[in-house]
LOLUMSE-822964 format. One line per field, with one value per residue: x negated, y, z negated of N, C-alpha, C in turn; residue in one letter; residue number from 1. Coordinates in Angstrom, 3 decimals. Layout:
n_x	c(X,...)
n_y	c(Y,...)
n_z	c(Z,...)
ca_x	c(X,...)
ca_y	c(Y,...)
ca_z	c(Z,...)
c_x	c(X,...)
c_y	c(Y,...)
c_z	c(Z,...)
type	c(a,...)
seq	c(NUM,...)
***
This chain:
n_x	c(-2.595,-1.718,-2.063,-0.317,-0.006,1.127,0.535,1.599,0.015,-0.865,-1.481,-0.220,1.424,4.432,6.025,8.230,11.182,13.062,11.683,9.856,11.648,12.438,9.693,9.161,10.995,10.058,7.814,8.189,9.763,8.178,6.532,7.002,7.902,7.101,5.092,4.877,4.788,4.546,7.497,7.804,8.605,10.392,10.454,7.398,6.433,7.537,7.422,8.109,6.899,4.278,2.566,-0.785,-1.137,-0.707,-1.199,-4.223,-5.280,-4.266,-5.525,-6.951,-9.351,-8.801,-8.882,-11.311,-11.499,-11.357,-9.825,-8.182,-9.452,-7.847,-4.564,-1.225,1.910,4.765,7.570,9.353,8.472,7.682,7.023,6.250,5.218,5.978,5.836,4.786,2.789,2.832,2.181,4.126,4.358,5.300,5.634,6.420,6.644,4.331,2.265,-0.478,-0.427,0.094,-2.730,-2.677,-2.786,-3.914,-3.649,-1.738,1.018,0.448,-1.432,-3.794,-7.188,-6.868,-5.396,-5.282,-4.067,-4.924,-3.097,-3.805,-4.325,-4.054,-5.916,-6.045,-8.425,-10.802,-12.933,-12.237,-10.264,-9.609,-7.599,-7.425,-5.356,-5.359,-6.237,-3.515,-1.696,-1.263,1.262,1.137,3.437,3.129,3.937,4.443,3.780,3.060,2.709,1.767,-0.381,-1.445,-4.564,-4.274,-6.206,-6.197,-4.845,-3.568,-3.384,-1.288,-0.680,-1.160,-0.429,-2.827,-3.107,-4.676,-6.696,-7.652,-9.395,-10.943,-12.410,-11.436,-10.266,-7.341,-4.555,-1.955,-0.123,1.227,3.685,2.721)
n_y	c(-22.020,-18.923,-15.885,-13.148,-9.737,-6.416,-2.893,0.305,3.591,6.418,8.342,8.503,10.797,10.462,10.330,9.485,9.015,6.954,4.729,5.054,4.699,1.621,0.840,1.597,0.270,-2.714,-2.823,-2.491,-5.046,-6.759,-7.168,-8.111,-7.100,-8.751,-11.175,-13.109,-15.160,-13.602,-13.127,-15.912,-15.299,-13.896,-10.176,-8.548,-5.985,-3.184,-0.887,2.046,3.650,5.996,8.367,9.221,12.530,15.315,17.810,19.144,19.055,17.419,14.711,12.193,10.085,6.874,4.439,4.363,4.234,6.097,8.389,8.025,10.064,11.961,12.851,10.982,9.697,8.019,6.249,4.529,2.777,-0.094,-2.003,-5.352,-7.032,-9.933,-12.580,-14.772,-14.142,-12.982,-10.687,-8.134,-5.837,-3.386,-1.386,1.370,3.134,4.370,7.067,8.957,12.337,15.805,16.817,18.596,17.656,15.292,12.806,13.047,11.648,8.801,6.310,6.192,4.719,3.118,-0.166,-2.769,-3.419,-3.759,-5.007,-3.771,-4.158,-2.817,-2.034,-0.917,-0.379,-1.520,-2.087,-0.927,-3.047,-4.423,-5.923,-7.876,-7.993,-10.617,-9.029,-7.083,-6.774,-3.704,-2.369,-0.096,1.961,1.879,0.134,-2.592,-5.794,-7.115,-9.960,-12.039,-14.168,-13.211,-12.848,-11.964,-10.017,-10.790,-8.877,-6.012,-3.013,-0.348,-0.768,0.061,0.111,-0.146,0.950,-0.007,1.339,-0.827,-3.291,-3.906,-2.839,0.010,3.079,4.193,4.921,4.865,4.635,3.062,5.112,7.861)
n_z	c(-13.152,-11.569,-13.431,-13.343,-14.245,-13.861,-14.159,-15.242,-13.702,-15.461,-14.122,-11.490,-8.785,-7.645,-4.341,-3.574,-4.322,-5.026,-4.248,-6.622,-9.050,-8.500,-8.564,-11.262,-12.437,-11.659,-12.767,-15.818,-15.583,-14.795,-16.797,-20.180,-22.877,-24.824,-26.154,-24.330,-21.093,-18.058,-15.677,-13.533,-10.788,-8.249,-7.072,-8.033,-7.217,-5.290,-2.660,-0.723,1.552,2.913,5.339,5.979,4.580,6.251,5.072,3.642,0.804,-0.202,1.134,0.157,-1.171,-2.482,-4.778,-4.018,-1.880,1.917,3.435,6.504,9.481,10.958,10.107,9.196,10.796,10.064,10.911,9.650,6.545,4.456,1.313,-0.559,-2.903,-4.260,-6.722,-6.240,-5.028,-2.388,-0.180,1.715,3.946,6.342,8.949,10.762,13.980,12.999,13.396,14.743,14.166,14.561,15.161,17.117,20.039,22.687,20.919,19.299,17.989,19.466,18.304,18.703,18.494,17.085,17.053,15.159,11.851,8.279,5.174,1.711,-1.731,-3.654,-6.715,-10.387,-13.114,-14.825,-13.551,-9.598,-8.218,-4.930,-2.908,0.583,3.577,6.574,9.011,10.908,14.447,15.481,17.404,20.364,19.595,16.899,15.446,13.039,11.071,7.921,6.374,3.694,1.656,-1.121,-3.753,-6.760,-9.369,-12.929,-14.142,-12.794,-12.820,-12.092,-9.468,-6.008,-2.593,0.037,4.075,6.239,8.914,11.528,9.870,7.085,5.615,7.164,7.186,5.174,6.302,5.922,2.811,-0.192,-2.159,-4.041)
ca_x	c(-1.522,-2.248,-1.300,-0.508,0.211,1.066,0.807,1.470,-0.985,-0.597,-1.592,0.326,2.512,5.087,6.544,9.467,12.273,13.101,10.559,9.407,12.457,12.016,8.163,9.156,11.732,9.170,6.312,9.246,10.483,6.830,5.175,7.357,7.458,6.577,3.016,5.299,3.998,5.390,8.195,6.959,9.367,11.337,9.896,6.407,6.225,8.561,7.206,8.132,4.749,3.644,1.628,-2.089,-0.743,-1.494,-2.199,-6.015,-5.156,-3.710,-6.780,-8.228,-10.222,-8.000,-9.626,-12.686,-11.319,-11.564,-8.457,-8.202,-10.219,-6.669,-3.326,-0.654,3.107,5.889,9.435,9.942,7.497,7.969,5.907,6.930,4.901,6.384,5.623,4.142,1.681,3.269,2.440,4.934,4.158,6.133,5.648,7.573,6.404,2.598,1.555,-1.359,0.157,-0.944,-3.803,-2.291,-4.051,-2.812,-3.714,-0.501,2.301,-0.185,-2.464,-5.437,-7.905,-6.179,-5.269,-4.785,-3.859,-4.379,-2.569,-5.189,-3.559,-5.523,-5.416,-7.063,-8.996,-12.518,-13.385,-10.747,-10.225,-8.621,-7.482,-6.904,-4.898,-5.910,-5.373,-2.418,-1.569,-0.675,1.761,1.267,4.580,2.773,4.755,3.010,4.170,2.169,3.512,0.533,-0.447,-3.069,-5.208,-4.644,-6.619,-5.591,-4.079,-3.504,-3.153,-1.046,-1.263,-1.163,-0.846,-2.934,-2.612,-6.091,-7.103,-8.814,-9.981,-10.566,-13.739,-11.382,-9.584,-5.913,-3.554,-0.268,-0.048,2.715,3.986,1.535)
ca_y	c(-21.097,-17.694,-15.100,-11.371,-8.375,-5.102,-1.651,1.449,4.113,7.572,9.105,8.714,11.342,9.844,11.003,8.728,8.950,5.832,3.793,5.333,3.642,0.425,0.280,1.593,-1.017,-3.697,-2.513,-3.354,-6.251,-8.189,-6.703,-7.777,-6.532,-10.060,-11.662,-14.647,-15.083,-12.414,-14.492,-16.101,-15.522,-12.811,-9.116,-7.958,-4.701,-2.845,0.930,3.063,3.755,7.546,8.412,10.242,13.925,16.191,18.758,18.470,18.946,15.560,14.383,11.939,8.876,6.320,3.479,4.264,4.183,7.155,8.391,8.246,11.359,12.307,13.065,9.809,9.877,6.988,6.507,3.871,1.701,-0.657,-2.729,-5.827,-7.750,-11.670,-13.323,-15.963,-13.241,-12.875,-9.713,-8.019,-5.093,-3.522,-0.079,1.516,4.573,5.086,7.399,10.297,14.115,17.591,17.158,19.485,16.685,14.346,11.954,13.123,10.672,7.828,4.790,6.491,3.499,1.765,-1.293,-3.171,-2.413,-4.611,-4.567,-3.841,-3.711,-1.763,-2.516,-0.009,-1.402,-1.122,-1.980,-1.092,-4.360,-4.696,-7.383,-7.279,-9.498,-10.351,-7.840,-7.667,-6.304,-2.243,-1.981,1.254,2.639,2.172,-1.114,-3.929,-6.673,-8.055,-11.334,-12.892,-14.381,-12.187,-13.213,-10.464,-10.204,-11.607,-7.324,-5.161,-1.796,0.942,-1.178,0.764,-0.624,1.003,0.545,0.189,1.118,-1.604,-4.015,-4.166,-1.880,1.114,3.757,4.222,5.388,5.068,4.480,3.046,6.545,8.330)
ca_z	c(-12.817,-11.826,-14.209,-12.955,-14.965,-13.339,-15.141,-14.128,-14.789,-16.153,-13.096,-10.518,-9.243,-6.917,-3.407,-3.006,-6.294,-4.574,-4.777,-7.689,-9.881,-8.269,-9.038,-12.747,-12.635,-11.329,-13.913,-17.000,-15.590,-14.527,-17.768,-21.060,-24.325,-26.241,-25.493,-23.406,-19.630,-17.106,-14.508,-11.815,-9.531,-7.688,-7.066,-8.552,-7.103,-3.830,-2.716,0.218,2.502,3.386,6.191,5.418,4.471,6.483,4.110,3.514,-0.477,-0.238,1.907,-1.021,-1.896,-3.062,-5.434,-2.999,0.053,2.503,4.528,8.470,9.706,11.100,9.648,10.225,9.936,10.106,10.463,8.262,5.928,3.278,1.274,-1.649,-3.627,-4.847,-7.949,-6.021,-4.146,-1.230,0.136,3.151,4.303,7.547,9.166,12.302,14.488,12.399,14.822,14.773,14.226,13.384,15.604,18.939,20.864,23.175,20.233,18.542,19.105,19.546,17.751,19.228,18.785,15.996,17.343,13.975,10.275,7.060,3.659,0.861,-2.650,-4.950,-8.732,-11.239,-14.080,-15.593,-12.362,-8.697,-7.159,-3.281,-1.886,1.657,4.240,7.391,10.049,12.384,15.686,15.645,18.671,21.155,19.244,15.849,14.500,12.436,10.118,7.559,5.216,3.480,0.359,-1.634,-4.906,-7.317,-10.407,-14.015,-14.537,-11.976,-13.163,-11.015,-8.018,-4.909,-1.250,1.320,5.076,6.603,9.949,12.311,9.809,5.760,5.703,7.785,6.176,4.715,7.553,4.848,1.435,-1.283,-2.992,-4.747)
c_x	c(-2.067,-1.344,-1.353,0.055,0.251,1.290,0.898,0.496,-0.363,-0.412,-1.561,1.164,2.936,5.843,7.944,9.898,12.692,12.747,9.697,9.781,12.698,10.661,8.075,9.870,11.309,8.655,6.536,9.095,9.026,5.889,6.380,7.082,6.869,5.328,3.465,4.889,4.959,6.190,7.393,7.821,10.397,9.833,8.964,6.700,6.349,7.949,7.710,6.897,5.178,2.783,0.333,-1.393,-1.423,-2.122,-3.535,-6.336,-4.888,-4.286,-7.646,-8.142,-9.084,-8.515,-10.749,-12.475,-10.603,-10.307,-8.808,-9.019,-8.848,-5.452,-2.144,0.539,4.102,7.129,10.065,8.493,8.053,6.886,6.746,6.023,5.355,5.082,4.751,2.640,1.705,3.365,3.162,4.716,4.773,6.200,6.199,7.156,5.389,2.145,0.194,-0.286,-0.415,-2.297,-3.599,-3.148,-3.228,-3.313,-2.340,0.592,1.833,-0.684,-3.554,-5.816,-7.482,-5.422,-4.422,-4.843,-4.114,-4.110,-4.007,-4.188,-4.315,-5.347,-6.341,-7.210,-10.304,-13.193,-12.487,-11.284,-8.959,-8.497,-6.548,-5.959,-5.373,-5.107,-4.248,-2.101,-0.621,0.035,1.773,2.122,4.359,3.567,3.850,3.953,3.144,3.132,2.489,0.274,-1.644,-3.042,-5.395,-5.188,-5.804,-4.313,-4.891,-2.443,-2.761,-1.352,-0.596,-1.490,-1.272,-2.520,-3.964,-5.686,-7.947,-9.889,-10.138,-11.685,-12.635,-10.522,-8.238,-5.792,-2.166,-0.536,0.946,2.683,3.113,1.879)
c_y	c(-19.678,-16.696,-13.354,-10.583,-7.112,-4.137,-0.338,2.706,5.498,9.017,9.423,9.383,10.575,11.081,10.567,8.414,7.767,4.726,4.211,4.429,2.500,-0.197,0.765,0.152,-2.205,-3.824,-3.313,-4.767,-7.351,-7.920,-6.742,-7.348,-7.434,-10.790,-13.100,-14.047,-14.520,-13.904,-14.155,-16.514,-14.051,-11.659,-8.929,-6.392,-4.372,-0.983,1.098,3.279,5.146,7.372,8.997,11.491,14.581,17.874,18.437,18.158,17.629,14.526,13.171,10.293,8.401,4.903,3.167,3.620,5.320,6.949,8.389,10.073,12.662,12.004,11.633,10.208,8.310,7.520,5.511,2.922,1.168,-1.429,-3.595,-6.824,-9.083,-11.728,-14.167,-15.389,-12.980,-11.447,-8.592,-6.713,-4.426,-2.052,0.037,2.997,5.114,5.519,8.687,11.722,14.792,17.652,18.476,19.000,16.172,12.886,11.814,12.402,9.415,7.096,5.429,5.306,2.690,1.284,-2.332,-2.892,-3.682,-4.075,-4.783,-3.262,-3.832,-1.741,-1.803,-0.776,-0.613,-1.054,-2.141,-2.352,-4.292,-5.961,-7.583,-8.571,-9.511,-9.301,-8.507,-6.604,-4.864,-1.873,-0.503,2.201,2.599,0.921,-2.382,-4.715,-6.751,-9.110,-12.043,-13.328,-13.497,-12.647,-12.070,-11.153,-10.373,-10.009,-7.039,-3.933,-1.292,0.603,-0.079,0.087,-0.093,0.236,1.046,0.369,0.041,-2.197,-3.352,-2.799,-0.037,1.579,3.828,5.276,5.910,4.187,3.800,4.438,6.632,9.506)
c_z	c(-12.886,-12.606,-13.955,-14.058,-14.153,-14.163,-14.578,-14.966,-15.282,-14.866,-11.371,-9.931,-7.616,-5.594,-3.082,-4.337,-6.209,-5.188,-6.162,-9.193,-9.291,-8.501,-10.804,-13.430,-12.816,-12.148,-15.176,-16.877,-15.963,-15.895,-19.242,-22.155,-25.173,-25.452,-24.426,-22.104,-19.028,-16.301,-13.642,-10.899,-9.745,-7.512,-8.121,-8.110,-5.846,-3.860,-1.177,0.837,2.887,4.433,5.823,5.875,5.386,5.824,3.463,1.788,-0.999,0.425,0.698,-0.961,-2.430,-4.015,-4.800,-1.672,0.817,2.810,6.084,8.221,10.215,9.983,10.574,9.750,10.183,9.696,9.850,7.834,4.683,2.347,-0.410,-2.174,-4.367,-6.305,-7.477,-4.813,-3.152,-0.794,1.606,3.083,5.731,7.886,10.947,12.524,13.351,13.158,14.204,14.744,13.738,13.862,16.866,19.855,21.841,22.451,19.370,19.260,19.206,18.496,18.002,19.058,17.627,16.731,16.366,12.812,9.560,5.959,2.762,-0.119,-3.410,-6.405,-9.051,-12.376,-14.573,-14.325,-10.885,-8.329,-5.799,-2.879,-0.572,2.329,5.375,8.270,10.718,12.822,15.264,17.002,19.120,20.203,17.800,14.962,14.099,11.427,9.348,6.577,5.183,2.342,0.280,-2.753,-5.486,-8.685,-11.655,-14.665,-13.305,-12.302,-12.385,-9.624,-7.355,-3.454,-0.228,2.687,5.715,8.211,10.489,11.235,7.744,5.482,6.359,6.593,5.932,5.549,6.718,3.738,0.943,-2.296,-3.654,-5.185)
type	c(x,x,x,x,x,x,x,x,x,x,x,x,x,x,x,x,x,x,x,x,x,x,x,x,x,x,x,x,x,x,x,x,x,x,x,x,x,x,x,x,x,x,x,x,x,x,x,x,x,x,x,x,x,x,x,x,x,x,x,x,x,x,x,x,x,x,x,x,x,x,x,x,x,x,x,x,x,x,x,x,x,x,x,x,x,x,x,x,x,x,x,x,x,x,x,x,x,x,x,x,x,x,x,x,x,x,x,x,x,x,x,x,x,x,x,x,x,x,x,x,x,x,x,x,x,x,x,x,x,x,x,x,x,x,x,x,x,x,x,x,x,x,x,x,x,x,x,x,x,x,x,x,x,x,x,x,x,x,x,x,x,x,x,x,x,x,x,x,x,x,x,x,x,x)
seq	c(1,2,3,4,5,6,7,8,9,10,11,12,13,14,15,16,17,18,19,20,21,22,23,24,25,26,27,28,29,30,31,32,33,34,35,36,37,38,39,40,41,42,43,44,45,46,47,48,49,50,51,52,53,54,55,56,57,58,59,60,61,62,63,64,65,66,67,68,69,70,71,72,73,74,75,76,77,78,79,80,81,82,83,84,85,86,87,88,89,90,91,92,93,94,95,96,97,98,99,100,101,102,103,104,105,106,107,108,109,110,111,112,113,114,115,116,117,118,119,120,121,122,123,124,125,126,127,128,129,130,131,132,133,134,135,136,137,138,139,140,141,142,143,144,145,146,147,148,149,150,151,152,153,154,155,156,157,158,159,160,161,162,163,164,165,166,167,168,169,170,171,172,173,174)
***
């Protein structure tokens, strides 16, 4: 039986008040106070998704993984974590902006996105899903099982460009 733990870390500051008290909520619930085994079942961990800021201050490395070279935005994202590892992920209108291009508005060459949920530790661990299809208009599903480690500290869900290796496009609050 696999056994998860989620924690949240110290240093996260949050964008969405939202999702903020639903991933404090989560943190409680999947992480009790007495040494008995976290439930295995219902919600692990629900965030809100961001696009890559375009302020360059907010430009950063995320458990060692770069951002898009561009600025991304969305008009809605979600992202939820299961007990049973089921990770769903779901973004709408991820497009390019803030370039004054005619890349703004678009996918440019992203194609496809995968979920990569990032656990802090002694050492980060990701674990990605496979890719899936980035429509013209910036829309993607993902619903996948993922193998998270025995603790996963301050998880965080990025949103890769074109494949597990590319960079975070949108985030879970940060």
């Amino acid at each position: 039986m696999r056994r998860t733990r989620l924690l949240l870390g110290a240093g996260i500051v949050v964008i969405n008040v939202a999702a903020a008290t639903a991933l404090v909520a989560t943190a409680v619930s999947a992480t009790p106070a007495s040494n008995s085994e976290p439930s295995r079942q219902g919600e692990l961990f629900a965030s809100g998704l961001v696009g890559r800021p375009t302020d360059p201050t907010l430009n950063v490395t995320i458990r060692g993984v770069a951002p898009g070279a561009v600025p991304w935005v969305l008009a809605r994202g979600s992202t939820r974590l299961d007990a049973d590892g089921r990770l769903s992920v779901s973004v709408s209108g991820l497009v390019i902006t803030g370039t004054h291009t005619d890349l703004d508005g678009t996918t440019g060459p992203v194609t496809s996105v995968v979920a990569s949920i990032a656990c802090d530790g002694s050492t980060p661990t990701l674990e990605n899903t496979a890719p899936a299809p980035l429509s013209a208009q910036g829309d993607a599903s993902i619903n996948q099982e993922v193998t998270l480690p025995a603790i996963c500290e301050a998880p965080i869900v990025l949103v890769l460009a074109n494949g597990s290796s590319g960079p975070w496009i949108a985030a879970s609050g940060f």
